[in-house]
C-alpha positions in Angstrom: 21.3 -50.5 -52.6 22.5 -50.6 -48.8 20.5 -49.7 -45.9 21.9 -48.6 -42.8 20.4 -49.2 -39.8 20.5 -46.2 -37.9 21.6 -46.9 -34.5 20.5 -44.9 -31.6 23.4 -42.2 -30.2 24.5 -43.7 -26.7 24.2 -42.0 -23.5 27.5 -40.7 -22.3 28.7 -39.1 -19.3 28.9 -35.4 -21.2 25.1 -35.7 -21.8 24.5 -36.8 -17.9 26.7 -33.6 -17.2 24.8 -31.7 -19.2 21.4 -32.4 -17.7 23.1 -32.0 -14.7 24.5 -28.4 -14.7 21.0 -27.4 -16.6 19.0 -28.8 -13.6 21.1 -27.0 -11.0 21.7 -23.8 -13.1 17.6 -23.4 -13.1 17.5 -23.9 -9.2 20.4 -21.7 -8.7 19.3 -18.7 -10.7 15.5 -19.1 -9.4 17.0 -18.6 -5.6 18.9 -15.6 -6.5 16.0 -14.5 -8.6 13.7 -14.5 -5.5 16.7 -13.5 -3.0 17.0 -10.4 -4.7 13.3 -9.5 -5.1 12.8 -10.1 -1.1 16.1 -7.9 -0.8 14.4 -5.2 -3.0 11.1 -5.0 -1.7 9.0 -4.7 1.6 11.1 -4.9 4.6 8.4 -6.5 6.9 9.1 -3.5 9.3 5.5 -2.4 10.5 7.1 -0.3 13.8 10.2 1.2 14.4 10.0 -0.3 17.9 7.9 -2.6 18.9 8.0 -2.2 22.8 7.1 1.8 22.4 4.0 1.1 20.1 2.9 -1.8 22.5 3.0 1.1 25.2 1.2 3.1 22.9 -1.6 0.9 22.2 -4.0 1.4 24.9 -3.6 5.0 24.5 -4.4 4.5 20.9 -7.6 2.4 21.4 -9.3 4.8 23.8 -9.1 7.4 21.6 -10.5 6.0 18.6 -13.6 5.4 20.8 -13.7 8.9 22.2 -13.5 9.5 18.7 -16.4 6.8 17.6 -18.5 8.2 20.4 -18.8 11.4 17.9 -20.0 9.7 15.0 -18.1 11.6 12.7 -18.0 10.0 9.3 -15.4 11.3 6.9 -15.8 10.8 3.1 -12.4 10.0 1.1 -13.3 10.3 -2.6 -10.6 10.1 -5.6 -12.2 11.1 -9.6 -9.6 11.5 -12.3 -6.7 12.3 -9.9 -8.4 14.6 -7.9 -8.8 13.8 -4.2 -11.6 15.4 -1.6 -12.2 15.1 1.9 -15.0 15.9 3.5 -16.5 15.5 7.2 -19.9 15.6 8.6 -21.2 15.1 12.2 -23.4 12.8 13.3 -26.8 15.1 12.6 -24.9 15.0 8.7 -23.4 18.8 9.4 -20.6 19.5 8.1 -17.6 20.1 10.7 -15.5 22.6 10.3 -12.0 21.5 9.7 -8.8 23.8 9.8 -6.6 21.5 7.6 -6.2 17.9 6.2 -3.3 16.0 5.6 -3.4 12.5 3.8 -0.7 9.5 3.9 -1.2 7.0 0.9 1.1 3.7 1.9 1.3 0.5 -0.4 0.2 -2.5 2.0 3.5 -4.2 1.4 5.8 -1.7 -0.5 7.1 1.2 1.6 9.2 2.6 -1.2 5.9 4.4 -2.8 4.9 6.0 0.2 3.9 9.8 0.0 1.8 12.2 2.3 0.1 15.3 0.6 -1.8 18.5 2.3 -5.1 19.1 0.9 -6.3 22.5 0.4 -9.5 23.7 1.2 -12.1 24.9 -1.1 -14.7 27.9 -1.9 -17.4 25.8 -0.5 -15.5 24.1 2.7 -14.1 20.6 1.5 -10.8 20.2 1.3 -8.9 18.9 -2.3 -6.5 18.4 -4.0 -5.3 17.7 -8.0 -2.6 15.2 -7.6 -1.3 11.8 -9.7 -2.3 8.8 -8.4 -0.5 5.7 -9.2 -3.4 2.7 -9.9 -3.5 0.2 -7.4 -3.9 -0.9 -3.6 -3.3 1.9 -1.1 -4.1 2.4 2.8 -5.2 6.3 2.7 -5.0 8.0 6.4 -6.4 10.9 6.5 -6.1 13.3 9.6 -8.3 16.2 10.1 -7.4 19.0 12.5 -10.5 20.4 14.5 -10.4 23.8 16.3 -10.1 22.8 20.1 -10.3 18.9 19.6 -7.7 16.3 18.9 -7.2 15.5 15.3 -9.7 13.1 13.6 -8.0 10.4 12.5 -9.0 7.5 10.1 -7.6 5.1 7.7 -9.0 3.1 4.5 -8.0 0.9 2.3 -9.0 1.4 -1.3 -8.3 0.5 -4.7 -7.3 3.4 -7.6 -7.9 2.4 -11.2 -7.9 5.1 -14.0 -7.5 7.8 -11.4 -10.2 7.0 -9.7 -11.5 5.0 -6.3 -13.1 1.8 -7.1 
């Protein structure tokens, strides 16, 4: 009986070439991987221009103060896709509101953005039956109040199931 001794393969240049294009292929497809997801998703654009909204600001300050001088509070609440709004002054009356619109914007995804009109209801809060996608959303809400500017405020909340968490 023979025995061969089994000899180990030798390294040649085709397996060095091999390793190689593999290492650089991974690299390569992994930048155009993430190259095309940040060419597919959020822009980074917060403003259209950044000088006009820098003009805007102080503007923008003083009149959520005038506005936090009323003590308005305005209640956002979401239950199996429905969404109601609601505000009360700061004796816990209800105001009367005319209408209500509300703008739901992902934080870093503008390609989901959508605005809806809530309607109002028998007993004065405004609603509305709508889908909600689950998720992170910035909710503004703006109310329109006979003979005052519009009440304006934003959240961030978290849908899950249709509802607010």
């Amino acid at each position: 009986m023979s025995t061969r001794a089994i000899q180990p393969r030798a390294f040649t240049g085709r397996h060095m070439l091999a390793i190689m294009v593999a290492f650089f292929g991974v690299i390569i497809a992994v930048n155009l991987l993430m190259a095309n997801f940040a060419r597919t998703s959020w822009t980074g654009l917060v403003v259209q221009n950044t000088y006009v909204a820098s003009q805007q600001f102080n503007e923008r300050v003083a009149e959520q103060r005038a506005q936090a001088a009323l003590g308005w509070k305005g209640k956002l609440t979401i239950v199996n896709g429905e969404i109601h709004y609601s505000l009360t002054d700061a004796a816990g009356a209800p105001v009367a509101i005319d209408s209500v619109t509300a703008s739901f914007r992902r934080p870093a995804y503008e390609a989901e953005d959508w605005q809806v009109s809530l309607q109002r209801e028998a007993d004065g809060p405004f609603s509305i039956a709508t889908p909600l996608r689950d998720g992170i959303w910035i909710v503004s809400t703006e109310a329109s109040v006979a003979n005052r500017e519009p009440y304006r405020e934003a959240r961030r909340i978290v849908v899950f199931d249709g509802a607010e968490r």
